[in-house]
C-alpha positions in Angstrom: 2.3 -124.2 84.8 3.3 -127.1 86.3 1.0 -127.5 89.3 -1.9 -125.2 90.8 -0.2 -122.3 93.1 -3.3 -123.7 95.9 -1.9 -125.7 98.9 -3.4 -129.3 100.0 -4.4 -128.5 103.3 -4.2 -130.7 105.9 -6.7 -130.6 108.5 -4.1 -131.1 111.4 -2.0 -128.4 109.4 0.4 -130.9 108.1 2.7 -130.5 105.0 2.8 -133.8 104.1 1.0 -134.0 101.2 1.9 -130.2 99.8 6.1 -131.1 99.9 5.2 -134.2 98.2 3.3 -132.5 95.1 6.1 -129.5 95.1 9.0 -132.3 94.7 6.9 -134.1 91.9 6.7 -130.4 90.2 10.3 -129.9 90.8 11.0 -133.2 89.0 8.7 -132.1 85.9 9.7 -128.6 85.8 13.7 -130.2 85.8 12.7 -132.9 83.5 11.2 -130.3 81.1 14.6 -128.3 80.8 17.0 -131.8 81.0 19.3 -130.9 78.0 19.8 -127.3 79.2 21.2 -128.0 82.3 24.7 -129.7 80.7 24.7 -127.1 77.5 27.0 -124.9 77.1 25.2 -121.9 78.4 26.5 -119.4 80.4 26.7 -120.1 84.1 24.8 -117.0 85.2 22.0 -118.0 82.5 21.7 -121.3 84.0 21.6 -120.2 87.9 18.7 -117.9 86.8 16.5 -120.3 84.8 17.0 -122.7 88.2 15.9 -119.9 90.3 13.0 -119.0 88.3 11.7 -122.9 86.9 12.9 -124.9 89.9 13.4 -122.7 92.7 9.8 -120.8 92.3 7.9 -124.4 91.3 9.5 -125.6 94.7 8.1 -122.7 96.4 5.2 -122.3 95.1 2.1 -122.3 97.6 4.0 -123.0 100.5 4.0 -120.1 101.8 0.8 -120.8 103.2 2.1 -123.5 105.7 4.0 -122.7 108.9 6.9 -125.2 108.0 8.8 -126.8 110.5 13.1 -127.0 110.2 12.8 -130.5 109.0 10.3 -129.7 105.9 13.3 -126.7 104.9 15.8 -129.3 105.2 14.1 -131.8 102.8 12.9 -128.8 100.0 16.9 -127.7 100.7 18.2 -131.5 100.0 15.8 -132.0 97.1 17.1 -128.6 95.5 20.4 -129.5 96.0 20.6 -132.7 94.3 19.5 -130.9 91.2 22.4 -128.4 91.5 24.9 -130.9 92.0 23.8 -132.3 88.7 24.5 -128.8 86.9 28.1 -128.8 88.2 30.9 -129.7 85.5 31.6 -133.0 84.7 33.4 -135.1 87.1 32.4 -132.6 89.9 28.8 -134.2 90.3 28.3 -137.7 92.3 25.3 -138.9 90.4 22.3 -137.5 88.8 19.1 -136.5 90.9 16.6 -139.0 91.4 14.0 -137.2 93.5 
């Protein structure tokens, strides 16, 4: 486990603090799998390990908070850069540094 599943609450109910500790476990939890993302596994192998490390780590306690459009958009562009880095060669712009 990367993180604790419990939320940093906010005591104005801001998300802050919680989206910053989910990207940071997003990093570690991509970080821990580096090699596997450019192997030769199959693509359907690699979309589920994403979804089930990445996608879940991202997830993971905030469903607690009432989150706003713009706090989707940044766990969406944070996700994102990730995949792009699992595309073929030449198809990705750089890799992920968030």
């Amino acid at each position: 486990v990367v993180i604790s599943c419990g939320g940093f609450f906010n005591p104005c109910g801001r998300s802050g603090l919680e989206l910053e500790k989910r990207f940071a476990a997003i990093r570690t939890t991509w970080a821990q799998s580096m090699g596997f993302w450019r192997s030769n596994a199959r693509r359907s192998l690699k979309q589920l390990v994403f979804r089930s490390r990445v996608v879940q780590t991202g997830l993971a306690a905030m469903t607690s908070y009432a989150l706003a459009k713009p706090d989707y958009n940044k766990l969406d562009t944070n996700l994102t850069a990730y995949l792009r880095y699992m595309m073929p060669m030449g198809s990705a712009i750089r890799m992920p540094t968030t």
